[in-house]
C-alpha positions as CSV (number, residue, x, y, z in Angstrom):
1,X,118.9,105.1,124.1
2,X,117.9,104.0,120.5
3,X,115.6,105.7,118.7
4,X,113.4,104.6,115.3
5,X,113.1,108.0,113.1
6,X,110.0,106.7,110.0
7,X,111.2,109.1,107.1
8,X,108.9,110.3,104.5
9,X,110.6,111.5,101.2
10,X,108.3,113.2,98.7
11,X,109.0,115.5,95.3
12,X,108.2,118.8,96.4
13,X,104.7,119.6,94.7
14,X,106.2,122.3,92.0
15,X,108.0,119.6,90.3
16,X,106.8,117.2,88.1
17,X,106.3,113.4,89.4
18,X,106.5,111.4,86.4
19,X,105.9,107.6,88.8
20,X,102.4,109.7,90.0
21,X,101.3,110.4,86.7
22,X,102.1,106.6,85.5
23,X,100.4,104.9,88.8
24,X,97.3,107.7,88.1
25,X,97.0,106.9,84.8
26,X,97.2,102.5,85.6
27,X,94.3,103.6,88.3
28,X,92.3,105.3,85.7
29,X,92.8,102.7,83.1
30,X,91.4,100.2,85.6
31,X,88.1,102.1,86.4
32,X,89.5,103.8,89.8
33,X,88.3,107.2,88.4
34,X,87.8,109.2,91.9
35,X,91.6,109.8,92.0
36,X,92.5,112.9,91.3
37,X,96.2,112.7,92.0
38,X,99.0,110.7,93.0
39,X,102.5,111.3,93.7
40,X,104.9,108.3,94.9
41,X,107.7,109.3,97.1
42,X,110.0,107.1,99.4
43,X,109.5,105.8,103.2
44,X,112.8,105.2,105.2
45,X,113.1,103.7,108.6
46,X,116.6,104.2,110.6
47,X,116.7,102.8,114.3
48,X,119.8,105.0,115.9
49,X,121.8,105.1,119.2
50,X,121.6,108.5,120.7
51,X,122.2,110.1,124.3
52,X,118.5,112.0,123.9
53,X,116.0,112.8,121.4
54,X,117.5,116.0,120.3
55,X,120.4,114.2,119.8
56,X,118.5,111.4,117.9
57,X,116.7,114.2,116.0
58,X,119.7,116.3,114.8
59,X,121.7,113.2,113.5
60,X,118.7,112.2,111.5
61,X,117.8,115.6,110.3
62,X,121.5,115.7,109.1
63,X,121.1,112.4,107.7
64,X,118.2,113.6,105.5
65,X,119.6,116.6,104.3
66,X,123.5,115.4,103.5
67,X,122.0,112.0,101.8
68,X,118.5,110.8,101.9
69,X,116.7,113.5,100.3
70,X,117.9,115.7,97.4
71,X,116.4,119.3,99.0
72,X,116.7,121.2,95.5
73,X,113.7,118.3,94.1
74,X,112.2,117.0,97.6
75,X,111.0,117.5,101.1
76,X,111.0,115.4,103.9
77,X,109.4,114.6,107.2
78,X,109.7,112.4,110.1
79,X,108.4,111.2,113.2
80,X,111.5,109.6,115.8
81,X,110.1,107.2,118.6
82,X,111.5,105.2,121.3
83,X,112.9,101.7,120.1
């Protein structure tokens, strides 16, 4: 079966986000003042071939944790779906 896992990558909220700050500081410069934060992270979609969805599920939780996300700085979720 294939599988789609959407990945959501985001600094975990204890460490500074530097990008954020920036993109909330552009927003207030250009009168979008009801922001009060903002903190840019990374979206990552796979499409996998699996025999089930905990199959499907442990490859990409592997994937995350031994690549895609750097766990000491960042946390991830995902949602995996039928392709």
């Amino acid at each position: 079966m294939k599988f789609k896992a959407s990945i959501d990558i985001m600094p975990i909220k204890e460490i500074l986000d530097p990008q954020g700050k920036a993109v909330l500081l552009g927003l207030k410069n250009l009168n979008i003042k009801n922001i009060d934060d903002c903190r840019i992270g990374r979206h990552i979609e796979l499409v996998l071939e699996a025999g089930s969805e905990a199959e499907a599920r442990e490859s990409v939780e592997n994937a995350c944790k031994q690549l895609l996300a750097n766990l000491i700085m960042e946390e991830y979720t995902f949602t995996l779906s039928e392709a």
